[in-house]
py3Dmol code that shows the C-alpha trace and the ligand (Angstrom):
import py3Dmol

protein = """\
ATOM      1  CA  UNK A   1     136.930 162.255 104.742  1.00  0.00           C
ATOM      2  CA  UNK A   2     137.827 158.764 102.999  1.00  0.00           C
ATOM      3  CA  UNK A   3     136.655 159.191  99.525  1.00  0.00           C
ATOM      4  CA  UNK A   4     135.099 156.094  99.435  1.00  0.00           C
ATOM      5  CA  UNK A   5     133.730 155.988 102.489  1.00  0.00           C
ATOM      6  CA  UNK A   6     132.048 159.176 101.545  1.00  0.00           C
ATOM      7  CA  UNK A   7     130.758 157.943  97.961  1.00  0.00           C
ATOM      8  CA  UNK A   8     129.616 154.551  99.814  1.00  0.00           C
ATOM      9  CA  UNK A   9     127.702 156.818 102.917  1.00  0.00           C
ATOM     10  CA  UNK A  10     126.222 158.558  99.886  1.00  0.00           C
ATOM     11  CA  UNK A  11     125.201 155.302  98.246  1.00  0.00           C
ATOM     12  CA  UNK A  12     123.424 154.207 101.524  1.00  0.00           C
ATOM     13  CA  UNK A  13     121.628 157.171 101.273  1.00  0.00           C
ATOM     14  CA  UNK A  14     119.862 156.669  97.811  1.00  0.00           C
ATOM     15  CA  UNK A  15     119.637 153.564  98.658  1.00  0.00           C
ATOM     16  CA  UNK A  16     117.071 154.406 101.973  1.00  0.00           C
ATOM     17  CA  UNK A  17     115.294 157.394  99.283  1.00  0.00           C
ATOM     18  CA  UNK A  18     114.729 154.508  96.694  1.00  0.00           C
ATOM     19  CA  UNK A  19     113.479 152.269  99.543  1.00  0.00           C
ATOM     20  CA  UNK A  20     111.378 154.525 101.299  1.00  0.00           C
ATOM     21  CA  UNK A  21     109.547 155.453  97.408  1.00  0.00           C
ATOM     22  CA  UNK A  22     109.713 151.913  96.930  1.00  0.00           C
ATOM     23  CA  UNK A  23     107.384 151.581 100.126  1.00  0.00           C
ATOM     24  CA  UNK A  24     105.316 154.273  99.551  1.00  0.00           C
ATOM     25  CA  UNK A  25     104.726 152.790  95.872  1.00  0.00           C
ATOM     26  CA  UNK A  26     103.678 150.004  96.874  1.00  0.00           C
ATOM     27  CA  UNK A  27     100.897 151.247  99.371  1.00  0.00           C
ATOM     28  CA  UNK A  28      99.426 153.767  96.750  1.00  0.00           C
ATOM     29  CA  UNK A  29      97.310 151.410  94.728  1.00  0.00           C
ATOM     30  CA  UNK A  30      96.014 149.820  98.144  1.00  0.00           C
ATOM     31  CA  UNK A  31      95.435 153.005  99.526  1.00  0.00           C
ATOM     32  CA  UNK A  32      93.360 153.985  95.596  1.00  0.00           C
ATOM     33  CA  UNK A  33      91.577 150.032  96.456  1.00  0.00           C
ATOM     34  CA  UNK A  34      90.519 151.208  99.738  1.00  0.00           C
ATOM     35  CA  UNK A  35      88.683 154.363  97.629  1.00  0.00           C
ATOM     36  CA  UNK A  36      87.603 152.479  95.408  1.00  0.00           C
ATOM     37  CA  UNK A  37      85.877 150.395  97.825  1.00  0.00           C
ATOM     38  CA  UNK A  38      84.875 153.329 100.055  1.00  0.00           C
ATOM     39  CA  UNK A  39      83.167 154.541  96.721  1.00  0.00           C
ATOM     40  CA  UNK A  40      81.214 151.324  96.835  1.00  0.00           C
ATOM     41  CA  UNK A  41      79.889 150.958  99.800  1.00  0.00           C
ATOM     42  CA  UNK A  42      78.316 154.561  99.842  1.00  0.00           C
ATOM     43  CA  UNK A  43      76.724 153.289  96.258  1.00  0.00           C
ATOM     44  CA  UNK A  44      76.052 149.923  98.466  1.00  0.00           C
ATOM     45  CA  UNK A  45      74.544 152.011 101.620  1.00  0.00           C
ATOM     46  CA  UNK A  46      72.056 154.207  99.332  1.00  0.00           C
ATOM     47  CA  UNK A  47      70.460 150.808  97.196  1.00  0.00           C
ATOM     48  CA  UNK A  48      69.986 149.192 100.461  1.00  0.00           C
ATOM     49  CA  UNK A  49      68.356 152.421 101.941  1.00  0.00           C
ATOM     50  CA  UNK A  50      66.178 152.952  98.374  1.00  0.00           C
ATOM     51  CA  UNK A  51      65.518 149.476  98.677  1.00  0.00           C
ATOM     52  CA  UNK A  52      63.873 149.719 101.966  1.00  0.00           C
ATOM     53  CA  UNK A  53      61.519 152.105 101.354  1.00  0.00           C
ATOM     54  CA  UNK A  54      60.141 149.967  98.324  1.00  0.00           C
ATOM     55  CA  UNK A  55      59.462 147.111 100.559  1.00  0.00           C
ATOM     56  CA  UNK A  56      58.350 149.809 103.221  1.00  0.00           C
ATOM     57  CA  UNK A  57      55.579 151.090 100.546  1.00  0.00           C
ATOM     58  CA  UNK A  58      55.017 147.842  99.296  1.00  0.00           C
ATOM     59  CA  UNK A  59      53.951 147.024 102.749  1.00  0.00           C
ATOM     60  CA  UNK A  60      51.761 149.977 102.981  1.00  0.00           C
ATOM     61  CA  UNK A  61      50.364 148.621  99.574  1.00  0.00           C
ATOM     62  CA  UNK A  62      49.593 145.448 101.067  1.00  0.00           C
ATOM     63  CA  UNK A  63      47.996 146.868 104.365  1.00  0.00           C
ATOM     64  CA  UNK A  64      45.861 149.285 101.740  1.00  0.00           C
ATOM     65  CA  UNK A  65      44.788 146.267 100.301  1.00  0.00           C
ATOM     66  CA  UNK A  66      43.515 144.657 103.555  1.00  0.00           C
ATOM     67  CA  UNK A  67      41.829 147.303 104.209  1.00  0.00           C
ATOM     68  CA  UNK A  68      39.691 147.684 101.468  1.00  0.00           C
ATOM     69  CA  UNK A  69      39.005 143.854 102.161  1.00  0.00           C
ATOM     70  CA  UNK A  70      37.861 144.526 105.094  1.00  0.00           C
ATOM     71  CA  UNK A  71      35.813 147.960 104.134  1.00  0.00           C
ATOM     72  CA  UNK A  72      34.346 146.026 101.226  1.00  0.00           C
ATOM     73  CA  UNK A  73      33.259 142.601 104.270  1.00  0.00           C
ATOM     74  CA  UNK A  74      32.165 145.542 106.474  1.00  0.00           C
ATOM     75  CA  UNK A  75      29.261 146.711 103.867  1.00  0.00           C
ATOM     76  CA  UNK A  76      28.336 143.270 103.410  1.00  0.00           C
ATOM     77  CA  UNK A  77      27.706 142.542 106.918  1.00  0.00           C
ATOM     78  CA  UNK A  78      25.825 145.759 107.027  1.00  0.00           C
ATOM     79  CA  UNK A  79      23.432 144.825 104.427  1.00  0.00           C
ATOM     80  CA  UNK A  80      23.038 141.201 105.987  1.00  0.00           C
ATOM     81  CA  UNK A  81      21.423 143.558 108.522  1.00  0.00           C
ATOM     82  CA  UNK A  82      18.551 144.117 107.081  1.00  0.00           C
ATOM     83  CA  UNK A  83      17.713 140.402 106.318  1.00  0.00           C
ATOM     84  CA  UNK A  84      18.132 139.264 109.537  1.00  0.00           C
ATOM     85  CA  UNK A  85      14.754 137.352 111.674  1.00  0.00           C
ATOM     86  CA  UNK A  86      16.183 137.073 114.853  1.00  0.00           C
ATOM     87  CA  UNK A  87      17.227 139.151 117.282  1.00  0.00           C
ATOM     88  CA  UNK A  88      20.457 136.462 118.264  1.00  0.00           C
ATOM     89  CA  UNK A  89      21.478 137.060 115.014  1.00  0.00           C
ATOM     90  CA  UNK A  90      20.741 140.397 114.718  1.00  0.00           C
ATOM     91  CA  UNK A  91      23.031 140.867 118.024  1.00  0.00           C
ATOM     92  CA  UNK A  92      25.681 138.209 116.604  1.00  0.00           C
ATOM     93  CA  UNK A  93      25.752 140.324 113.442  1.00  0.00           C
ATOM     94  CA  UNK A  94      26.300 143.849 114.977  1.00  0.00           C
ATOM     95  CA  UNK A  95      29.271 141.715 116.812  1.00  0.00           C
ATOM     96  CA  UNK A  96      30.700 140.951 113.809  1.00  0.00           C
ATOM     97  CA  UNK A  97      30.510 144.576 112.238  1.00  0.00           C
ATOM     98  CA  UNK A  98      31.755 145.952 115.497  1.00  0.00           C
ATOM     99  CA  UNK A  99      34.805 143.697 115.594  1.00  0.00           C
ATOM    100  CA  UNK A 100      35.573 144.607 111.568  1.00  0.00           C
ATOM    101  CA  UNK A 101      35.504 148.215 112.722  1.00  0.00           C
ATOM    102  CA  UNK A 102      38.161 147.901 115.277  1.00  0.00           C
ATOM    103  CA  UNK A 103      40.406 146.318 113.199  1.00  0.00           C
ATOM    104  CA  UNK A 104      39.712 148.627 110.363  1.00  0.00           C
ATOM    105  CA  UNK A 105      40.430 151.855 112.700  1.00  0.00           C
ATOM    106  CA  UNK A 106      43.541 149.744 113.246  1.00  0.00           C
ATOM    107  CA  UNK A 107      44.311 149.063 109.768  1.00  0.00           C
ATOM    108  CA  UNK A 108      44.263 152.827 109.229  1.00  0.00           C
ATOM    109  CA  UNK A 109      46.028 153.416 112.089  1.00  0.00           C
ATOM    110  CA  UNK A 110      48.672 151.722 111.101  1.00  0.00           C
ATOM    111  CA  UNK A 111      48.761 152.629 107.596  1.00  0.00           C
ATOM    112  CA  UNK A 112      49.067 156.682 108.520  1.00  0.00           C
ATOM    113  CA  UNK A 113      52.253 155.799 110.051  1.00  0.00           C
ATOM    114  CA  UNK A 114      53.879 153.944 107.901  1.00  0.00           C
ATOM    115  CA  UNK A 115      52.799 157.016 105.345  1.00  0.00           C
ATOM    116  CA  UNK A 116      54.802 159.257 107.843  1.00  0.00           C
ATOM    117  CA  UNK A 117      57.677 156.852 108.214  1.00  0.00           C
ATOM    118  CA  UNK A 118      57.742 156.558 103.741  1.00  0.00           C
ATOM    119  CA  UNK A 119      57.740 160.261 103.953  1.00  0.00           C
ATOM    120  CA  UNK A 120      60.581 160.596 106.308  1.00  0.00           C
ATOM    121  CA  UNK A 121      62.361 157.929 104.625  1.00  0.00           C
ATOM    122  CA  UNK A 122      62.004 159.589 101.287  1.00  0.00           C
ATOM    123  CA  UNK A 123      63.262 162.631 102.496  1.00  0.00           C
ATOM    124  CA  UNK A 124      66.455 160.371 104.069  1.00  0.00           C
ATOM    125  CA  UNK A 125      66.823 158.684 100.755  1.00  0.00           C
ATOM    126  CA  UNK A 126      66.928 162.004  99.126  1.00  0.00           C
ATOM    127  CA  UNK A 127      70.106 163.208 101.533  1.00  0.00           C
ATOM    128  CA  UNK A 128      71.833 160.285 101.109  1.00  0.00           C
ATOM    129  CA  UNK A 129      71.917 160.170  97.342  1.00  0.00           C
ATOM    130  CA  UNK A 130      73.305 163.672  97.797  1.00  0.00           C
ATOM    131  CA  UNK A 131      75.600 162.673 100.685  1.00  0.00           C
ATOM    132  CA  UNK A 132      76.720 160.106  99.043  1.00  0.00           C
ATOM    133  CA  UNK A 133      78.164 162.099  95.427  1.00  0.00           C
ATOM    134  CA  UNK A 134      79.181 164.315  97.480  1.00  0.00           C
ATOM    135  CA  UNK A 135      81.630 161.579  99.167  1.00  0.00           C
ATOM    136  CA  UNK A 136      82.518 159.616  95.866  1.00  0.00           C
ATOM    137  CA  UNK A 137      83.384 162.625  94.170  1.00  0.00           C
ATOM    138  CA  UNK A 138      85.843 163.296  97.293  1.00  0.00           C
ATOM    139  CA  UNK A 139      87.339 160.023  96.791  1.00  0.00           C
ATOM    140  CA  UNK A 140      87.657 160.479  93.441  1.00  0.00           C
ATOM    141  CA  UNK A 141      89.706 163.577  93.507  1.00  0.00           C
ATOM    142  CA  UNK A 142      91.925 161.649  96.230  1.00  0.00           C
ATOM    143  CA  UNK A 143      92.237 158.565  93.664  1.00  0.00           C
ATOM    144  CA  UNK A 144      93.474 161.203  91.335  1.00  0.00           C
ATOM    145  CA  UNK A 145      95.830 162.809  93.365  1.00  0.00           C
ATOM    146  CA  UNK A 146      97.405 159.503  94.202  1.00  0.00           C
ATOM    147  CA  UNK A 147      97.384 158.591  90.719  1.00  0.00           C
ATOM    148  CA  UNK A 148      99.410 161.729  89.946  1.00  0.00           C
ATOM    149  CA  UNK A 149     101.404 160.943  93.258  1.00  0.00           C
ATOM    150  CA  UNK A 150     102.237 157.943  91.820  1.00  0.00           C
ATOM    151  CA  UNK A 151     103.296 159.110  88.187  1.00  0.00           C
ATOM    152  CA  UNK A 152     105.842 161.454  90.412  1.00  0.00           C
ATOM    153  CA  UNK A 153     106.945 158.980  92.919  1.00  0.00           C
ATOM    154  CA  UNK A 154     108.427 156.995  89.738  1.00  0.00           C
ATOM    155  CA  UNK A 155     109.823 159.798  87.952  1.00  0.00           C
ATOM    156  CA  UNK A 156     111.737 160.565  91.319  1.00  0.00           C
ATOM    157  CA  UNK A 157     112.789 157.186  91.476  1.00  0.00           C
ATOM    158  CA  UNK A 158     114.203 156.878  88.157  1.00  0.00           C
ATOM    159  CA  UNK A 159     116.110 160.019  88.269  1.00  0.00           C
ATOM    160  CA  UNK A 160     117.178 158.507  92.280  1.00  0.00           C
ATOM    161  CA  UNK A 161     118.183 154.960  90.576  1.00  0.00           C
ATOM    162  CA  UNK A 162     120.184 156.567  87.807  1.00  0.00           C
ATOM    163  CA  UNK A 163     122.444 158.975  90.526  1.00  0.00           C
ATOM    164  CA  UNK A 164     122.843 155.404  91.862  1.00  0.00           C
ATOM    165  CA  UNK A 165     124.181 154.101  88.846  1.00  0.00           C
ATOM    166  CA  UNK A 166     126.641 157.087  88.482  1.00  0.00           C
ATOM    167  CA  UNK A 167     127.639 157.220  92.393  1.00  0.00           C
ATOM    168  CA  UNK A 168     128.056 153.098  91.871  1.00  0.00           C
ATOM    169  CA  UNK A 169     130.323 153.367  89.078  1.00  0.00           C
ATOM    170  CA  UNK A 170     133.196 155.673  90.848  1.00  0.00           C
ATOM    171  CA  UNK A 171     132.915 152.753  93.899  1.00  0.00           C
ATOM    172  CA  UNK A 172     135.448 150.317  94.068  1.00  0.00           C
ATOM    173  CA  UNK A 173     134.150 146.855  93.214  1.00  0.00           C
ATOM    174  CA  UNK A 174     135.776 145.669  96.462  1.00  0.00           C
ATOM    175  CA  UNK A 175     133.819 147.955  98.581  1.00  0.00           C
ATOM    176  CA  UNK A 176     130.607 147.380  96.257  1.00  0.00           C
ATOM    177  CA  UNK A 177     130.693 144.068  96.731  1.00  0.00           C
ATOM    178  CA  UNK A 178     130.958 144.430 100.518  1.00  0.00           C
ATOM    179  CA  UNK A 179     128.140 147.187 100.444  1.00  0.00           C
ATOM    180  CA  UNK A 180     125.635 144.380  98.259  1.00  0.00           C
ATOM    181  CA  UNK A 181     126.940 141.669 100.682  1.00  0.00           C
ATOM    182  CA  UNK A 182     126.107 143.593 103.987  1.00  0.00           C
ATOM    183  CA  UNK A 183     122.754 145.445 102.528  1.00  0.00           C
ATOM    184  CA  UNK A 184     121.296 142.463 101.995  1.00  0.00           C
ATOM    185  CA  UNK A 185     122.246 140.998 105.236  1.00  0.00           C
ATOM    186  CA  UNK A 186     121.532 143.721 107.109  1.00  0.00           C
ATOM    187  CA  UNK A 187     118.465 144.864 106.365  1.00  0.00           C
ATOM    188  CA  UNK A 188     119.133 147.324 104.191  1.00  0.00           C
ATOM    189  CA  UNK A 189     121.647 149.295 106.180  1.00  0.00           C
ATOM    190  CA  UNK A 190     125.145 148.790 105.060  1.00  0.00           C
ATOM    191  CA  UNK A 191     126.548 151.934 106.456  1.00  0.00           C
ATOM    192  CA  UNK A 192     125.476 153.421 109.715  1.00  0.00           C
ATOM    193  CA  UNK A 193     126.899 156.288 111.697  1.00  0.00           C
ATOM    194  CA  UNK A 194     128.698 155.815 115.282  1.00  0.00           C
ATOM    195  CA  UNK A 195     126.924 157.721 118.074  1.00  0.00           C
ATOM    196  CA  UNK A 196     127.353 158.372 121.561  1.00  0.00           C
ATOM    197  CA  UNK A 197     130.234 155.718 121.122  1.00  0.00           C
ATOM    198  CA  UNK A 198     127.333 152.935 119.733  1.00  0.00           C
ATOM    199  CA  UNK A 199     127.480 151.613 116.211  1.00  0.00           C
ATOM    200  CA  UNK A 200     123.655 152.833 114.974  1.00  0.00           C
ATOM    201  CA  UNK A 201     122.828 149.756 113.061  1.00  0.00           C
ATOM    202  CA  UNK A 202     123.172 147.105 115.931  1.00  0.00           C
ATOM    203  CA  UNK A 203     123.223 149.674 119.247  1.00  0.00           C
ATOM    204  CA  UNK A 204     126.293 148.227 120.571  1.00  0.00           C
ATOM    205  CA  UNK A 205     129.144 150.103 122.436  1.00  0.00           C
ATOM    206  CA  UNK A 206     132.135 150.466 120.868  1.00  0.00           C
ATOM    207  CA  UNK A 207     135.617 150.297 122.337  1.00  0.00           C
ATOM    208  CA  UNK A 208     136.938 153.932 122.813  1.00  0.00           C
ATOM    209  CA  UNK A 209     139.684 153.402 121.136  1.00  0.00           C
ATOM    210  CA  UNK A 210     138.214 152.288 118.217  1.00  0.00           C
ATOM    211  CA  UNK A 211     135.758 155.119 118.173  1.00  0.00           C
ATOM    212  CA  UNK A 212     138.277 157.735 118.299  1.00  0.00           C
ATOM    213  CA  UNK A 213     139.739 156.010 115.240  1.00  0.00           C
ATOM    214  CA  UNK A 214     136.143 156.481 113.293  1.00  0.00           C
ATOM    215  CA  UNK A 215     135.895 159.666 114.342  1.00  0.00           C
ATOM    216  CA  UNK A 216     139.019 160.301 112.151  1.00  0.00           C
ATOM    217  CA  UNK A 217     136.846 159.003 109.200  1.00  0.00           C
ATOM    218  CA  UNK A 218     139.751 158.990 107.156  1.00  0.00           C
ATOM    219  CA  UNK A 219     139.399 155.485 106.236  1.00  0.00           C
ATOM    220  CA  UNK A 220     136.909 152.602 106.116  1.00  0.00           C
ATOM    221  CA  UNK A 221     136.045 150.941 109.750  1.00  0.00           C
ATOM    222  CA  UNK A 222     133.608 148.302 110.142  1.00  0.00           C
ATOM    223  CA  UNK A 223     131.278 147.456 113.516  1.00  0.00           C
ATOM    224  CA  UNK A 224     132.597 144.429 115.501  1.00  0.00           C
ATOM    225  CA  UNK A 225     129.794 143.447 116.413  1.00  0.00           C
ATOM    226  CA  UNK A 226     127.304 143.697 113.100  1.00  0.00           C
ATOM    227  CA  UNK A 227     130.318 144.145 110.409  1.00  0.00           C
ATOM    228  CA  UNK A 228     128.360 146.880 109.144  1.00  0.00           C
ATOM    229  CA  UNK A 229     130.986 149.904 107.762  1.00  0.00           C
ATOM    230  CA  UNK A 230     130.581 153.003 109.937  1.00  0.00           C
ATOM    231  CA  UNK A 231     131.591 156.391 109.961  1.00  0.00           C
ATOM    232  CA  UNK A 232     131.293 159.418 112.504  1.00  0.00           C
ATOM    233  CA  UNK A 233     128.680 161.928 111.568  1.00  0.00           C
ATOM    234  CA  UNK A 234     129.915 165.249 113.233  1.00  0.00           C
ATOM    235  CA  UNK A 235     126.524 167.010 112.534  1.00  0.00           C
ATOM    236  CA  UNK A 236     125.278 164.621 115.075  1.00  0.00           C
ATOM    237  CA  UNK A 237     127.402 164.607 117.442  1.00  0.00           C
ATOM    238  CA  UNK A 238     129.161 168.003 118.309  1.00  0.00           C
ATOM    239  CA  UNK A 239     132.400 168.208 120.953  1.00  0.00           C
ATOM    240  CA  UNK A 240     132.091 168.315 124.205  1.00  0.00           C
ATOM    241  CA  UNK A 241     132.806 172.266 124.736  1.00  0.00           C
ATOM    242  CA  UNK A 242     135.099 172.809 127.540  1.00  0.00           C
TER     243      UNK A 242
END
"""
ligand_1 = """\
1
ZN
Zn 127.090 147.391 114.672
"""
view = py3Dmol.view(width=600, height=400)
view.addModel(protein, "pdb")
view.setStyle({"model": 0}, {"cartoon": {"style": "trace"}})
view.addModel(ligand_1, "xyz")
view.setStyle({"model": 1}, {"stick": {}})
view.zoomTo()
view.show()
């Protein structure tokens, strides 16, 4: 194989490493954002749920409150009862006290359930405060991880960019220049491989002959069509046997 065609497939190669860490270094810290918030909105979640069953007892508070209003009118009305002359009154009274019953049975009513639904609440609130340490300290240890992933990724980089430097150096500047020019052009592919007779960067068919003359690799070639420089990969394309 060309030598520099070899060095330059080699530089394409880093190249696509150092852009696929570059990628992935980038979506780390959203990816430790998205924990982060994740982390949140469990804490979020749990206040609202602790918050509701204050208001839920404060309610009950209220309704106990009524209540005793209404125990405290009902003894009153009972003692009118025995100052009463007439018997319209005395029937308008016992009326009255039978009404104030009613809605006290109702008050209490009322007031056992929403002791049952505190209770079951409680016991809810109670899960969720363990559901929900149990979940942040999951994301946690996955923040970590990426954190460490992330201390990696740029070691591997550095130690990528610098083979770079040393593979770019023992390039001609000709072919460098070519290779800067066509990256950037292209999308980041310089160098593709031919296959089934089709230039890989831009899927066009080339003409046999030409092919053939890749498949040689023994010197530079560059697609007609997208300009990009192109070699034959043989790994990827065996011989037709027979
Ligand atoms: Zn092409």
């Amino acid at each position: 194989m060309d030598k520099q065609l070899d060095l330059l497939i080699n530089l394409q190669d880093l190249d696509l490493q150092i852009q696929q860490l570059e990628k992935k270094e980038a979506e780390i810290p959203l990816q430790i954002k998205e924990l982060q918030r994740e982390i949140e909105g469990y804490k979020h979640a749990y206040e609202a749920k602790v918050q509701a069953v204050e208001n839920l007892e404060k309610n009950r508070r209220k309704k106990e409150r009524e209540l005793e209003a209404k125990e405290s009118g009902l003894a009153k009305l009972k003692d009118q009862l025995l100052s009463i002359k007439t018997n319209r009154e005395y029937q308008a009274l016992l009326h009255e006290i039978e009404n104030i019953k009613q809605e006290i049975s109702q008050l209490e009513e009322e007031i056992l359930l929403m002791i049952d639904e505190s209770e079951s609440e409680a016991k809810r609130v109670r899960e969720m405060k363990l559901e929900m340490e149990e979940s942040q300290k999951l994301c946690r240890t996955r923040i970590e991880e990426r954190e460490q992933g992330l201390v990696s990724l740029r070691q591997h980089k550095i130690s990528l960019e610098s083979s770079r430097e040393t593979l770019r150096r023992q390039i001609s500047p000709e072919w460098l220049k070519q290779y800067d020019k066509l990256r950037k052009s292209r999308g980041g592919l310089a160098v593709v491989s031919v296959k089934d007779g089709s230039c890989q960067g831009c899927c066009m068919s080339l003409m046999p002959q030409l092919f053939q003359e890749i498949k040689q690799n023994d010197q530079i070639y560059s697609c007609p069509h997208c300009h990009r420089i192109v070699y034959y990969n043989e790994e990827r394309e065996p011989e037709a046997v027979g």
